[in-house]
N, C-alpha and C positions, 0 to 999 in steps of 0.2 A: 160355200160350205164344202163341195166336191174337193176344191183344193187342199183344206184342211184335213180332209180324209188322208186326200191323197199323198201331202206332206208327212201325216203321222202312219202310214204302213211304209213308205219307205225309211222312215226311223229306225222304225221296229225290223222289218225285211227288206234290204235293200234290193231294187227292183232287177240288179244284176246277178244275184244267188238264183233268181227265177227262171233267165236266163241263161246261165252258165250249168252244165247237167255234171261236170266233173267236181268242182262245189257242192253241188247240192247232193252227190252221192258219199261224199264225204262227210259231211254234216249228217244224213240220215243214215248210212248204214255205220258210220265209223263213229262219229264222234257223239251224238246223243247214244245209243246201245252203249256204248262206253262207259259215259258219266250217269246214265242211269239201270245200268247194269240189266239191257234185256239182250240178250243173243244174239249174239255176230250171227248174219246171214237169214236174221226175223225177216220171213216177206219174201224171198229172194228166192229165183229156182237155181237149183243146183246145175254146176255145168257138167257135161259129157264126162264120162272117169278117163277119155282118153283126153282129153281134152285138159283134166285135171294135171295129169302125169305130165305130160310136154310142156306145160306152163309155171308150173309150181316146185319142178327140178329138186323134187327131194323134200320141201318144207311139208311141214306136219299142219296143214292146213285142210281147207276147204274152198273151195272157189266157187264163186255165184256168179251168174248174169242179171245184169239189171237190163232195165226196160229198151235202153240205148246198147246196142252192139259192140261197140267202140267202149265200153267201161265195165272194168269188171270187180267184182270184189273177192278178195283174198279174207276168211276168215283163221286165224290160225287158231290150232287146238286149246292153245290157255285159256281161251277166251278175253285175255289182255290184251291181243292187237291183232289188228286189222289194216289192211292196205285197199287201195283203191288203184287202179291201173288202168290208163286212159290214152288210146289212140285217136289222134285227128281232132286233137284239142284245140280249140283257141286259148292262147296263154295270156293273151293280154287279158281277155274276159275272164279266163281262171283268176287270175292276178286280183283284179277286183274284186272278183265276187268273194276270195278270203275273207273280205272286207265282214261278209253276213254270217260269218261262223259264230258259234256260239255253245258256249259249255255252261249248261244251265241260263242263265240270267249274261252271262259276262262272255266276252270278245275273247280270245285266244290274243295273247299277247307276242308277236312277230319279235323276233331277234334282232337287234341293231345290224345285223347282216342279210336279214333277209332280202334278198332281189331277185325276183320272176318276172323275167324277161325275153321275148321273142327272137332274140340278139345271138345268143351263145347257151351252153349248159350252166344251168341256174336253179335258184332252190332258196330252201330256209327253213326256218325252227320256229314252231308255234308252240305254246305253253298257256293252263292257263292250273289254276289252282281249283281241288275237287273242297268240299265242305270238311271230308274227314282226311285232310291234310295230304292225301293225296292232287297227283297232276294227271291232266290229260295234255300229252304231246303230239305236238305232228311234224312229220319232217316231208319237206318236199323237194323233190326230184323234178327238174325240164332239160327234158333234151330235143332243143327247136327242131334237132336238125330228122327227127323220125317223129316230130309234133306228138312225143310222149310225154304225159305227167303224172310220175307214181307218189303218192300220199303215203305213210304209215302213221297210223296213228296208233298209241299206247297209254292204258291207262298202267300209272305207273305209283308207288308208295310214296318214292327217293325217287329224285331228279335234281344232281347240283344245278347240271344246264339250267333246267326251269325256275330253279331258286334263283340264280343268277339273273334272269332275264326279267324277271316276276318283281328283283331288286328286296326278296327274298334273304335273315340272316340264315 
């Protein structure tokens, strides 16, 4: 019986989003706020204003810390999008734990290009479609070589990309 549990939460969560803290800050501060429209930065203490200004170079944001040091979140003022920015990542585990995103009910749909890999500077496009014909996108950023992974994520109206990848007319 154990097993059966334990087969159907990793279905449902796979046991690598639990694991991986740069996922899983993406998925709760970016991507659910998003698609269910409660506020960039819900939960999250604000970081130092100086601290603000030297990181966020001008954008019309807000910057938060979360629980882990090494991840922080970028709210920006539209409340359309959010970033996530992450030092001393593991990428291979980022990598998978994509795997447990979720907009609503439904997976984020990866670009026929997407590849995050430990190797060189790498990335990709996540798309998934919102109920009132809007998308929630993400686009990601690895750069091995200073073990950075930045996210932006956007709830957006129009996205050809996301039609495109979604197989979308």
């Amino acid at each position: 019986m154990r097993f059966f549990v334990a087969v159907a939460i990793c279905g449902v969560c796979p046991l690598s989003l639990f694991a991986e803290p740069v996922a899983r800050a993406v998925q709760d501060y970016c991507i659910t706020p998003l698609a269910e429209d409660i506020a960039l930065g819900f939960g999250l203490a604000r970081a130092p204003a100086e601290m603000e200004r030297k990181l966020l170079n001008g954008k019309v944001a807000k910057l938060y810390r979360t629980d882990d040091s090494r991840i922080m979140v970028v709210a920006h003022e539209s409340g359309q999008t959010c970033e996530v920015m992450a030092l001393g990542a593991d990428i291979v585990e980022f990598a998978v734990a994509t795997g447990g995103w979720r907009v609503r009910d439904t997976a984020p749909t990866p670009s026929p290009s997407t590849n995050i890999n430990p190797n060189g500077q790498s990335g990709g496009y996540f798309a998934a479609r919102l109920d009132d014909d809007g998308f929630i996108q993400s686009f990601v950023t690895v750069l091995p070589e200073r073990q950075f992974i930045g996210v932006t994520t956007s709830r957006v109206a129009q996205s050809a990309q996301a039609r495109e990848v979604l197989g979308l007319k």
